[in-house]
Structure formats: structure tokens, C-alpha cells
N, C-alpha and C positions, 0 to 999 in steps of 0.2 A: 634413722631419721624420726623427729619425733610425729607432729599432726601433719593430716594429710593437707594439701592444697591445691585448690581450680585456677588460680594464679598463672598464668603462662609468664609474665613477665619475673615475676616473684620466683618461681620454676629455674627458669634461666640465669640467675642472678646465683642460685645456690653452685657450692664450690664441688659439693659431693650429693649422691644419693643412694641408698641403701634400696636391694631391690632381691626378692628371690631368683637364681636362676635354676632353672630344675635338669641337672645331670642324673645319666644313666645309673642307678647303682648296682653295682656288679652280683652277678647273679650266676655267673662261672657257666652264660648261656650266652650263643649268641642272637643280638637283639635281631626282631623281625619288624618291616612295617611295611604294612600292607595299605595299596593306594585304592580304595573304592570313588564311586562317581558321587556317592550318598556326603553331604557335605558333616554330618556327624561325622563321620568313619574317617574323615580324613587324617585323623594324628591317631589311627589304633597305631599302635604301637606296644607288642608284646613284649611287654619287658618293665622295670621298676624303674620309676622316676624317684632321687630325692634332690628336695627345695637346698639349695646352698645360698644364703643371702651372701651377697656378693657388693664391695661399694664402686659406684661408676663414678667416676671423675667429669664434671662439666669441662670438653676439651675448648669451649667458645672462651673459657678462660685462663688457657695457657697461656704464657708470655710469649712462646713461638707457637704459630698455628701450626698446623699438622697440615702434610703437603699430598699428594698423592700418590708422587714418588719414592717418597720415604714409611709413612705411615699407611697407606694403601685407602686413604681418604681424606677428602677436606671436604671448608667448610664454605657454602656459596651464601649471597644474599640473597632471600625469596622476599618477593610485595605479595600480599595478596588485600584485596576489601574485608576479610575478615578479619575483623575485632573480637569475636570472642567463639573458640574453636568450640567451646562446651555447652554452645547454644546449637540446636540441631535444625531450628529455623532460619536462624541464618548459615546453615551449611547448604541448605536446601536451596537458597536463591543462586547459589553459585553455580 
């Protein structure tokens, strides 16, 4: 995808997106992750990540939604008063 966007509506409207997901890569060990209380600590994880960019498909525009029975999720209508999620003031009145 090319420039990035704060757009939530503009977001929603796009067909695909390009995004890194970061898989295990194999290291002929097996991985360890260790759960601490310290909230750095929380994703040690001994072992090698790499980034595989990977494209997600916006499923809000399939021509059949996705059900829960079949795909193992759907899609609900949420309201809320926020207008603009990237403002952290008005995340805050809420």
C-alpha cells in the first residue's frame, strides 16, 4: 500500500491492505515464552521473529458477509460518540 492514512472512513472503504506479520523463523529449536508480571517482559520470547508482509482483504466488503458459523466470525454494527478515534481527547471523555 502506498501513503499511510488517519482516515478511518477512507480506511474502511479500501479493498486490501498490506501489513507485516512476524512469524517464527525456524531455528531447528524449540521456541520458549516466558510469562513475567513486568509488562516489558510480556512477549520475551526466545526464539527469531521474521516480518512477512502479508495482504488482508477488507471482509466489510465481500459480497456475502462472513457468518459465524461458517467463517468463525462476523461482522456487528457498533454506535459510539466518537468521531475521531486518533484524537486521544476525545477518547478520554468517554
Amino acid at each position: 500500500m502506498g501513503g499511510e492514512t488517519n482516515n478511518t472512513s477512507e480506511m474502511a472503504s479500501l479493498e486490501e491492505i498490506e501489513a507485516p506479520f512476524y512469524y517464527l523463523s525456524d531455528t531447528s529449536e524449540i521456541p520458549v515464552f516466558k510469562q513475567t508480571s513486568k509488562p516489558s517482559d510480556a512477549n520475551n520470547f526466545q526464539s527469531s521473529r521474521k516480518p512477512t508482509l502479508m495482504k488482508i482483504q477488507n471482509g466489510r466488503l465481500l459480497a456475502k458477509q462472513p457468518s459465524l458459523d461458517t467463517e468463525g466470525f462476523a461482522f456487528s454494527k457498533q454506535t459510539t460518540e466518537i468521531v475521531n478515534f486518533f484524537n486521544d481527547s476525545e477518547l478520554d471523555i468517554v
